[in-house]
C-alpha positions in Angstrom: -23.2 53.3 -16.4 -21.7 56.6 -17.0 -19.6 59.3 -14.9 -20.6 59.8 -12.0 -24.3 58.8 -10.4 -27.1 61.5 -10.6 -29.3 59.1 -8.8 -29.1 55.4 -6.7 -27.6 52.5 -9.1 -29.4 49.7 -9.4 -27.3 46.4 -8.3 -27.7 42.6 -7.8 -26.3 40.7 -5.3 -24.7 37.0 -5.8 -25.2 35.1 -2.3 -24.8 37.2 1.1 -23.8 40.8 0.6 -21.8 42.1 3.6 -21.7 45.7 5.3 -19.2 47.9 7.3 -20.4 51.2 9.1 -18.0 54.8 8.2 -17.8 57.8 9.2 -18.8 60.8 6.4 -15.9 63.9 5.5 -17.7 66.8 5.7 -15.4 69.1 3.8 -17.6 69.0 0.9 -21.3 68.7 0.8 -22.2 65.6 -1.0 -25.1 63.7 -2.0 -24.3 59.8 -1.5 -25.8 57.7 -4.1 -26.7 54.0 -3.4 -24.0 52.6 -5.7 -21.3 54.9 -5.2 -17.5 54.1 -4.6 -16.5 55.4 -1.2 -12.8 56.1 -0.5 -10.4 57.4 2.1 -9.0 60.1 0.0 -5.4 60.3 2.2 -5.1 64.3 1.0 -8.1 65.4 2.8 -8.8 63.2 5.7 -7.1 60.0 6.8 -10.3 58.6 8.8 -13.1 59.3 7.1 -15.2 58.5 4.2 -15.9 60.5 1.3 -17.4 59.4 -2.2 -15.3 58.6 -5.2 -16.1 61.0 -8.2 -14.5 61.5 -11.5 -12.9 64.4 -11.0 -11.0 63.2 -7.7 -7.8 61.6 -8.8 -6.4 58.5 -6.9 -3.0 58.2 -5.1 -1.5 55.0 -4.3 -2.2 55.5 -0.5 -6.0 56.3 -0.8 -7.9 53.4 0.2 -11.3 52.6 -1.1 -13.2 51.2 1.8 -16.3 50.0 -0.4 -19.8 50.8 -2.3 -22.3 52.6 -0.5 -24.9 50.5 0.4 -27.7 53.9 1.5 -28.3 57.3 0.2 -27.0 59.5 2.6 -26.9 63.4 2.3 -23.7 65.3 3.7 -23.6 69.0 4.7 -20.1 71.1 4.0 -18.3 71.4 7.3 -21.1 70.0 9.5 -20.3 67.6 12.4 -18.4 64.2 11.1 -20.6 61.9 12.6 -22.8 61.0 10.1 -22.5 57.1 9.3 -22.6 55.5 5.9 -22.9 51.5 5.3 -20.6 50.2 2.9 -20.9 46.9 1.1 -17.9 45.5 1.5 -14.9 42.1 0.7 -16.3 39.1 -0.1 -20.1 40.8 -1.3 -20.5 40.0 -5.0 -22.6 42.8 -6.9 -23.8 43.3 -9.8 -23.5 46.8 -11.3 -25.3 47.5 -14.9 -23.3 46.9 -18.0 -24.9 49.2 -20.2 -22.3 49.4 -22.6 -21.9 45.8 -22.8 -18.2 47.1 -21.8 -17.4 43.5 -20.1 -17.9 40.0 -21.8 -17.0 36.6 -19.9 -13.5 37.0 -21.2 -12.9 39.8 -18.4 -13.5 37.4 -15.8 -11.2 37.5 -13.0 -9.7 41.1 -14.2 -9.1 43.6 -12.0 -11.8 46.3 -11.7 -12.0 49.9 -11.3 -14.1 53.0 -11.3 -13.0 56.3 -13.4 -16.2 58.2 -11.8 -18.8 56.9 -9.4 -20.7 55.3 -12.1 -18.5 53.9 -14.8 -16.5 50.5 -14.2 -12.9 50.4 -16.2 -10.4 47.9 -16.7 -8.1 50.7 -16.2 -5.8 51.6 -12.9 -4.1 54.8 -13.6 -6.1 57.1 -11.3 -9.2 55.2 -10.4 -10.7 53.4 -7.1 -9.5 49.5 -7.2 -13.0 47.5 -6.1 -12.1 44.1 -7.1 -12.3 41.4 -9.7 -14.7 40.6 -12.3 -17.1 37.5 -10.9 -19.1 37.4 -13.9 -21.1 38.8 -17.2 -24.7 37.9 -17.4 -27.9 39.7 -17.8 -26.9 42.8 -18.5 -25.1 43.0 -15.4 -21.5 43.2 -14.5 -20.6 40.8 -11.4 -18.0 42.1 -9.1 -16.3 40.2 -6.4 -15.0 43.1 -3.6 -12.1 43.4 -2.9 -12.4 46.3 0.0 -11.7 47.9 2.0 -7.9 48.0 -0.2 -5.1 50.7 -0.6 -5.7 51.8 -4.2 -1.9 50.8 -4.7 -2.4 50.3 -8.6 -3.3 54.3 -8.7 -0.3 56.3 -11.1 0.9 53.0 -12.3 
């Protein structure tokens, strides 16, 4: 995985995978990739739902509410009704390790993502998603941890 998603991930699912329903921010138009980090970027809109991307920087009051679960398409300054399913706490997923980034050693490690494609180990200004499940396959296993306040953001 790297940067930010130019197309739907591909992830695996350990057990059940769970869903929540949002709400879309419409002040930029956005292309929502299957896969994708979705926050609640406190700056912009404190109720709705807009996807985490490497250039946006994390505050330690943005929540990230979850990984989109559909491609949805978003139109600058349209109506913000349009829904988005997020998987969300206690789905397990599997997102490509690529890299071979994370070994078994990382399990139970705090997870982020720097862009809406790239998992780091790393909090400074990335979206918290949870803890590192497990390594196998080529996949990295993460337990969710959202909806969360990204309070490990600046640290």
């Amino acid at each position: 995985m790297a940067g930010d998603l130019t197309m739907d991930a591909h992830l695996r699912f350990k057990g059940a995978s769970y869903t929540e329903q949002f709400l879309c921010d419409t002040a930029a138009a956005h292309v929502i990739y299957i896969g994708t980090p979705m926050i609640i970027n406190q700056g912009t809109d404190t109720t709705h739902v807009e996807p985490f991307l490497d250039a946006l920087e994390i505050k330690p009051e943005d929540v990230c509410v979850g990984i989109a679960a559909e491609q949805v398409t978003v139109a600058i300054a349209a109506a913000e009704t349009t829904p988005i399913r997020c998987f969300t706490w206690p789905s397990i997923i599997g997102f490509e390790n690529t890299t071979s980034a994370f070994t078994l050693e990382d399990m139970g490690k705090k997870v982020y993502f720097s862009g809406s494609g790239l998992l780091s180990l790393t909090a400074t200004d990335n979206a918290y998603v949870g803890t590192i499940y497990g390594v196998e396959d080529g996949y990295c296993y993460v337990k969710l941890g959202t909806p969360l306040v990204c309070v490990d953001a600046g640290a």
